[in-house]
N, CA, C and O atoms as a GROMACS GRO file, in nm:
protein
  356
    1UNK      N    1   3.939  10.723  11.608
    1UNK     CA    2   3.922  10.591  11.554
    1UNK      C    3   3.832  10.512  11.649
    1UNK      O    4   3.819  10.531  11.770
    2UNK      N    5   3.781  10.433  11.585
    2UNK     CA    6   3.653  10.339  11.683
    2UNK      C    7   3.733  10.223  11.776
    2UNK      O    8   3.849  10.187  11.756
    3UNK      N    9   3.663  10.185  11.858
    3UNK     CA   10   3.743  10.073  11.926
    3UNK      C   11   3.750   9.961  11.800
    3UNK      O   12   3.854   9.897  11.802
    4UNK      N   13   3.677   9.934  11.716
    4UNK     CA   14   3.643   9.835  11.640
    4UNK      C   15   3.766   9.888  11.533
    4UNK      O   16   3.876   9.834  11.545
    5UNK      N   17   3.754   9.954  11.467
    5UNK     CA   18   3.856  10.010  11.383
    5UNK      C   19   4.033  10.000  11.446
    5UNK      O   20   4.109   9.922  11.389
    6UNK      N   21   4.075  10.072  11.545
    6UNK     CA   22   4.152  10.008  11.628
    6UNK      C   23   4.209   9.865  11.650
    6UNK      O   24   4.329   9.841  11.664
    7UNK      N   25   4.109   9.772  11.651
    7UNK     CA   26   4.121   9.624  11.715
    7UNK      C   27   4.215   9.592  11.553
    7UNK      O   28   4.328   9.547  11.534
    8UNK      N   29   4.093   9.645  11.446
    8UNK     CA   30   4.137   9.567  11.307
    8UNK      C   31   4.298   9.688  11.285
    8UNK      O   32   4.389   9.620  11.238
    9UNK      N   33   4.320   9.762  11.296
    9UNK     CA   34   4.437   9.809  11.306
    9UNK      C   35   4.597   9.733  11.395
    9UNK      O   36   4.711   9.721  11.350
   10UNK      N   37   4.542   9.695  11.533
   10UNK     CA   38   4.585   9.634  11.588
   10UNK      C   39   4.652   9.483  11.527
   10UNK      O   40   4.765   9.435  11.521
   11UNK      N   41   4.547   9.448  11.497
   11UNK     CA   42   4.568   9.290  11.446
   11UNK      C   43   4.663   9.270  11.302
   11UNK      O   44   4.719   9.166  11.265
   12UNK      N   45   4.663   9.392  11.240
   12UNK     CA   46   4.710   9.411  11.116
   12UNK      C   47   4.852   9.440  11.106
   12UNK      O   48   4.928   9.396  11.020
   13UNK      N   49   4.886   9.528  11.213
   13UNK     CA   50   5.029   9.525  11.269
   13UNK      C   51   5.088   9.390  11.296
   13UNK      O   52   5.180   9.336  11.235
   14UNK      N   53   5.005   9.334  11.424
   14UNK     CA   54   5.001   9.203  11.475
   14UNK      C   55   5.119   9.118  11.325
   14UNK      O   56   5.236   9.082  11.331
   15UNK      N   57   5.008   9.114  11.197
   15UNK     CA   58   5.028   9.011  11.079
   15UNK      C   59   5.175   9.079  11.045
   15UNK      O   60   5.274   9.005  11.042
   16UNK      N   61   5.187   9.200  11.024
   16UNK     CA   62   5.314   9.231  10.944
   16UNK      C   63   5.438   9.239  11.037
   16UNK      O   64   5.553   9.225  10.995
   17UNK      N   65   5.401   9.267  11.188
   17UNK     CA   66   5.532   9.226  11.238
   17UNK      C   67   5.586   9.093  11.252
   17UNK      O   68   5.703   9.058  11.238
   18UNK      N   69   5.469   9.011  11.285
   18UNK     CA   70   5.513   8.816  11.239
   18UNK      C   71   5.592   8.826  11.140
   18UNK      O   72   5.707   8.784  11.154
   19UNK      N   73   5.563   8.865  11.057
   19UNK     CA   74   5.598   8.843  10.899
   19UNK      C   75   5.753   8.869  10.870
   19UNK      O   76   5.837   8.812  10.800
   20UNK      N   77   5.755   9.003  10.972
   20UNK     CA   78   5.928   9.125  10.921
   20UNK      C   79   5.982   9.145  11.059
   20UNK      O   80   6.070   9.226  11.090
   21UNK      N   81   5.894   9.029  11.169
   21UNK     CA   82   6.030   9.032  11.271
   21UNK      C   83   6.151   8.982  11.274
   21UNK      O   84   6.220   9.026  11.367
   22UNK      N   85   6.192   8.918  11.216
   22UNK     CA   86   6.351   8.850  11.208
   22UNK      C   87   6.424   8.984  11.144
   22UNK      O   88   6.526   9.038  11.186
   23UNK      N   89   6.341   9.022  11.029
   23UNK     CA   90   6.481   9.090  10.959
   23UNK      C   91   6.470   9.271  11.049
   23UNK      O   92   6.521   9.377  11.014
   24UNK      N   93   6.395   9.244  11.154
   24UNK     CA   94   6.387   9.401  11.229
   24UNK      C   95   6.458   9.344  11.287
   24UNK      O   96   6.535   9.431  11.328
   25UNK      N   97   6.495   9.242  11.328
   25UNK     CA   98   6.564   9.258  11.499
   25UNK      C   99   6.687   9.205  11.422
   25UNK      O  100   6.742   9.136  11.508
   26UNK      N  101   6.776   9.196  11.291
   26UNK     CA  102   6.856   9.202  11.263
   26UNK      C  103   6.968   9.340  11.227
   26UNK      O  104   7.091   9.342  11.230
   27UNK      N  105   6.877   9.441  11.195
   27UNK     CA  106   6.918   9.562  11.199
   27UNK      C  107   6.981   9.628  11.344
   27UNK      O  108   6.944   9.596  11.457
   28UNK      N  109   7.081   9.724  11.312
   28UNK     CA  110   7.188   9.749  11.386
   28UNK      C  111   7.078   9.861  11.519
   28UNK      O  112   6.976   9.929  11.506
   29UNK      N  113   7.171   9.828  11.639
   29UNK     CA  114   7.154   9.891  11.711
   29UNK      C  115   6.954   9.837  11.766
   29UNK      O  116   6.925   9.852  11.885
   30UNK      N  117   6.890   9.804  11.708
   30UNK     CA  118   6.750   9.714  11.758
   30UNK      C  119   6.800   9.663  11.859
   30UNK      O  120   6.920   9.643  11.880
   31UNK      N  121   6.688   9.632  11.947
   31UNK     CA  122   6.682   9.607  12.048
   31UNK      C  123   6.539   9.525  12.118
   31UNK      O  124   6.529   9.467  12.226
   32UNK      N  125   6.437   9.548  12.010
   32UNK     CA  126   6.341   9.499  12.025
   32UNK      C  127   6.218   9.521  11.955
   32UNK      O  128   6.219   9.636  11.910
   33UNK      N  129   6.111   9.458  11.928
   33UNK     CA  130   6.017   9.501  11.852
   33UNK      C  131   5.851   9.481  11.878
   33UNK      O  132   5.819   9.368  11.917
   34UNK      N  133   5.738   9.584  11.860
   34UNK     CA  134   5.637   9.555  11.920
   34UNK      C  135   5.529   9.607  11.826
   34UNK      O  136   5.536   9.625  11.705
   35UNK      N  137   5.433   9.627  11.906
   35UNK     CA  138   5.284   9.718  11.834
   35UNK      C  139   5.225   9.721  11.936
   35UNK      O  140   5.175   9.638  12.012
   36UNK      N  141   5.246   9.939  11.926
   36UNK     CA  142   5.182   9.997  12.011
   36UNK      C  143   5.157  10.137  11.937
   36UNK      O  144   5.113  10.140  11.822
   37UNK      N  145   5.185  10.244  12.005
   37UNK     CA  146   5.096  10.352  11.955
   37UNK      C  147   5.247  10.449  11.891
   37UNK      O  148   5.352  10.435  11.953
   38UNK      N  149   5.244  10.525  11.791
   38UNK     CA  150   5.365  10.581  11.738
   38UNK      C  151   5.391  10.746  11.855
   38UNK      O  152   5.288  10.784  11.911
   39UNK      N  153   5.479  10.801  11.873
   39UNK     CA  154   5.495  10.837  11.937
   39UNK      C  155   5.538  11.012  11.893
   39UNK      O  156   5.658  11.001  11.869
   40UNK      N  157   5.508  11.135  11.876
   40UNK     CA  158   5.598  11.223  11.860
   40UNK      C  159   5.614  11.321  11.941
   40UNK      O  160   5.518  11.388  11.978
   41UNK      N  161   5.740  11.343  11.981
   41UNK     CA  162   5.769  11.472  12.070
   41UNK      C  163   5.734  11.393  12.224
   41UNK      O  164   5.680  11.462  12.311
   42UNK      N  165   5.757  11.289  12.244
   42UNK     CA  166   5.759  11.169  12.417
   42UNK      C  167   5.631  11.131  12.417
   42UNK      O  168   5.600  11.051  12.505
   43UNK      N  169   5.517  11.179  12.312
   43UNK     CA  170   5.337  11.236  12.287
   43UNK      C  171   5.271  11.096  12.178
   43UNK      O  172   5.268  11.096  12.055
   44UNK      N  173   5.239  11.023  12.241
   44UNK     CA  174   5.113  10.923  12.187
   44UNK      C  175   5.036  10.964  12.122
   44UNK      O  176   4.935  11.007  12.179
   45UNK      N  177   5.041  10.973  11.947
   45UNK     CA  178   4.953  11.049  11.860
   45UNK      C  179   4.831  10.946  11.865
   45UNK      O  180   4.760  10.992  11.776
   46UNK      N  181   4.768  10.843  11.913
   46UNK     CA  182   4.692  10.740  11.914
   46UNK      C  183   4.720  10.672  11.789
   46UNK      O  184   4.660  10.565  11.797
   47UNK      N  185   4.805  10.685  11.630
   47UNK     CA  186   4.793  10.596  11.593
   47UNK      C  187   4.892  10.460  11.597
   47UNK      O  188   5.011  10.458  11.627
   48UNK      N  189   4.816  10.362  11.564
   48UNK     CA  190   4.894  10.200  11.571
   48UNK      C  191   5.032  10.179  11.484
   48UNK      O  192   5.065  10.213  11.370
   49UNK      N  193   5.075  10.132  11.554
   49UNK     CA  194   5.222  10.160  11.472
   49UNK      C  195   5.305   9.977  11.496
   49UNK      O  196   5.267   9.884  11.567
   50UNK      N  197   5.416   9.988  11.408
   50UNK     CA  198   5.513   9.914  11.483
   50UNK      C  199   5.581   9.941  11.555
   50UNK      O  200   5.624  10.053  11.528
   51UNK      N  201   5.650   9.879  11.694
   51UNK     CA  202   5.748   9.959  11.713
   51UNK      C  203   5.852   9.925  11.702
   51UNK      O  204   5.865   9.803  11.711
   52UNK      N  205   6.015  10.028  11.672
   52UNK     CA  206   6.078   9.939  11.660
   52UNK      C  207   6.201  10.022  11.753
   52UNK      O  208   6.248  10.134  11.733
   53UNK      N  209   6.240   9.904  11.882
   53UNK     CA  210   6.306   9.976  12.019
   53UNK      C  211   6.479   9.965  11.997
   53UNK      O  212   6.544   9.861  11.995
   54UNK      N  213   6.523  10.083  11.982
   54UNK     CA  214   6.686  10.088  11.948
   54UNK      C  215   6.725  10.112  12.061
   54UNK      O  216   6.650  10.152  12.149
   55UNK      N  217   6.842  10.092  12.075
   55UNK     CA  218   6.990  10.113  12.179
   55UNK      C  219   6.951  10.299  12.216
   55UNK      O  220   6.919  10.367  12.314
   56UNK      N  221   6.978  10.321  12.069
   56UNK     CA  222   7.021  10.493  12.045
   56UNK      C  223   6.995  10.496  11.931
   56UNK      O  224   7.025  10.404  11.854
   57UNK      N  225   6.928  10.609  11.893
   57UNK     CA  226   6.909  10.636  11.750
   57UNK      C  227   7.013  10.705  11.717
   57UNK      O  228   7.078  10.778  11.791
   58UNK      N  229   7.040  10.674  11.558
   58UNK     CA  230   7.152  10.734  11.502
   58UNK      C  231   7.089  10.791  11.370
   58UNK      O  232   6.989  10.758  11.306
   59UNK      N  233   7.222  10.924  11.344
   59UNK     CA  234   7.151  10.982  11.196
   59UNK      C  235   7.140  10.894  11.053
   59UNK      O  236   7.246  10.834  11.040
   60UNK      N  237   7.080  10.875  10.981
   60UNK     CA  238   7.054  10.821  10.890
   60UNK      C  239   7.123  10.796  10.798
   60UNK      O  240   7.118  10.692  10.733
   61UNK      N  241   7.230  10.929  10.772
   61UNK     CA  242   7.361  10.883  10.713
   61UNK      C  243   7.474  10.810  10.780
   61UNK      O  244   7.582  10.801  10.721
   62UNK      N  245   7.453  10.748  10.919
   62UNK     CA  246   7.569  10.693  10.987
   62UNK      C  247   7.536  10.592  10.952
   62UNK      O  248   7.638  10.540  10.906
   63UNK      N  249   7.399  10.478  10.934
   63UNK     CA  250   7.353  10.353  10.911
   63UNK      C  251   7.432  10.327  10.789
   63UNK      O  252   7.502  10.408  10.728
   64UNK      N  253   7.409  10.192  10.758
   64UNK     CA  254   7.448  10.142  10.658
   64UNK      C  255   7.331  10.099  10.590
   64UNK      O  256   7.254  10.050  10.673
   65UNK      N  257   7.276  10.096  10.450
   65UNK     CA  258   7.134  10.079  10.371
   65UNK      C  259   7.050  10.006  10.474
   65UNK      O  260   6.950  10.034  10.540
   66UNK      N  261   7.150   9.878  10.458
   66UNK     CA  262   7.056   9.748  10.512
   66UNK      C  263   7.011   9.744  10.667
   66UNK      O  264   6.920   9.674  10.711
   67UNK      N  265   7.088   9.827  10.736
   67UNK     CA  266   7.068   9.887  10.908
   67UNK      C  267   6.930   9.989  10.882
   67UNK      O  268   6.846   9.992  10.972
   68UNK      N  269   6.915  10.055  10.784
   68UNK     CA  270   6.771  10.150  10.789
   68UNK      C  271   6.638  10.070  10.820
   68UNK      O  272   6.600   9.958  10.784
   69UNK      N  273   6.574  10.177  10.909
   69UNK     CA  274   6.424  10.072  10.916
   69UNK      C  275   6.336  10.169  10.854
   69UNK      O  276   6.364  10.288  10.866
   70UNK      N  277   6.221  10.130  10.781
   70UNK     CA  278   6.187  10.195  10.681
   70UNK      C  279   6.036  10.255  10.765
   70UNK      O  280   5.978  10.192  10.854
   71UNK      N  281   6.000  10.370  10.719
   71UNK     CA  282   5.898  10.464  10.788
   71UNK      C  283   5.761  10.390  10.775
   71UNK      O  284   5.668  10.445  10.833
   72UNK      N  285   5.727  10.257  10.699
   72UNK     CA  286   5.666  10.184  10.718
   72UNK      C  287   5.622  10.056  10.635
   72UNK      O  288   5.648  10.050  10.515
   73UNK      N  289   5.564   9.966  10.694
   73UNK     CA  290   5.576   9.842  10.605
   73UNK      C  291   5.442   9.751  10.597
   73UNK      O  292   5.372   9.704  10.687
   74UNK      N  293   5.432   9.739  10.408
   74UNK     CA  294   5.315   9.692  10.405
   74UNK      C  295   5.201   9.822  10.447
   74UNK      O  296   5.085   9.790  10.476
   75UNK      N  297   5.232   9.932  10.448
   75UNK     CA  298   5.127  10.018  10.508
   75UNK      C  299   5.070  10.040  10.628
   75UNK      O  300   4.964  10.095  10.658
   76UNK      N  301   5.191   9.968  10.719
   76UNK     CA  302   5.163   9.989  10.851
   76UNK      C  303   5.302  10.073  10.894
   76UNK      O  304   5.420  10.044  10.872
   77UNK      N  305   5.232  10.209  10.975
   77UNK     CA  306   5.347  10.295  11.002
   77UNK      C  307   5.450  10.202  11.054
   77UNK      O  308   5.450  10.079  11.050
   78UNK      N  309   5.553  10.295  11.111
   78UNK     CA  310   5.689  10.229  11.197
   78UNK      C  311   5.741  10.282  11.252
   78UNK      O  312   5.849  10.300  11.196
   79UNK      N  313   5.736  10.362  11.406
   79UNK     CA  314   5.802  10.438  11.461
   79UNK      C  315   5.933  10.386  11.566
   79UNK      O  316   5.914  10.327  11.672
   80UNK      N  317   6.011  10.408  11.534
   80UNK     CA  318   6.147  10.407  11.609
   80UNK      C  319   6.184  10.459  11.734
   80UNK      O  320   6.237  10.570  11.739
   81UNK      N  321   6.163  10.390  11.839
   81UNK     CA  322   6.195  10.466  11.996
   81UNK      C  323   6.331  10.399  12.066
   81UNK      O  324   6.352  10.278  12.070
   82UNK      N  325   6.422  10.501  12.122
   82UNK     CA  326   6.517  10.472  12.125
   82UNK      C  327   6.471  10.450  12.311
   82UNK      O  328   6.394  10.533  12.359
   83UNK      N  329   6.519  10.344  12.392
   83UNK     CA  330   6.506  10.257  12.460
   83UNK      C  331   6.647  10.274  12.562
   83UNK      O  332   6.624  10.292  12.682
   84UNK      N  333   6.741  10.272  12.534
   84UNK     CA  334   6.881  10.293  12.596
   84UNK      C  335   6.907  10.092  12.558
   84UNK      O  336   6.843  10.022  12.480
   85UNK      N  337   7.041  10.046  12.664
   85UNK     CA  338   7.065   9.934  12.662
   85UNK      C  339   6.998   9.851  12.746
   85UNK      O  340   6.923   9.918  12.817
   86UNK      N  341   6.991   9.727  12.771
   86UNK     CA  342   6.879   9.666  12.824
   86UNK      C  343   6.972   9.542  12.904
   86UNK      O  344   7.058   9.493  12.829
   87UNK      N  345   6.969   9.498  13.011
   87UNK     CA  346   7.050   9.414  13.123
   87UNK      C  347   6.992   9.337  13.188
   87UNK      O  348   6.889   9.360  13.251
   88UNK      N  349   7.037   9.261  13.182
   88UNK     CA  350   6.942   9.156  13.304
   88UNK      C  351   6.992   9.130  13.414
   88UNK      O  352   7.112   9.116  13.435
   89UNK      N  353   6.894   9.120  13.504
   89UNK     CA  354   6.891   9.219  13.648
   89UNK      C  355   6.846   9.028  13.738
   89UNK      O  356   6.828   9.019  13.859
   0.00000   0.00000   0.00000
């Protein structure tokens, strides 16, 4: 992807997480939410993603509907990285 292509990728995330941050960081076990690069296998595939930072990921049948975060929104992926708990130090 071009740096230019990127930027407008970037910014586009930017709009839809404004938009669907309240009801991300209402879902169970969240912990936080961003836009950066999606992630598989610990491995930065370069594309732009949301992110969305859990406690612990859990299986999909343990959630409850409204606890699911959806594989992406508005057409911007959504990858889920589990983070551990977070303390202030």
């Amino acid at each position: 992807m071009s740096d230019e292509g990127r930027q407008r990728a970037i910014e586009r995330a930017r709009q839809v997480l404004q938009a669907h941050r309240d009801e991300l960081l209402g879902k169970a076990n969240v912990v936080g939410v961003g836009v950066g690069l999606r992630q598989r296998g610990g491995e930065d595939t370069g594309e732009v993603a949301l992110v969305v930072m859990v406690s612990r990921k859990v299986p999909r049948a343990q959630l409850a509907e409204g606890d699911l975060v959806p594989q992406e929104i508005e057409g911007v992926p959504v990858d889920v990285q589990q983070m551990g708990e977070f303390e202030a130090h």
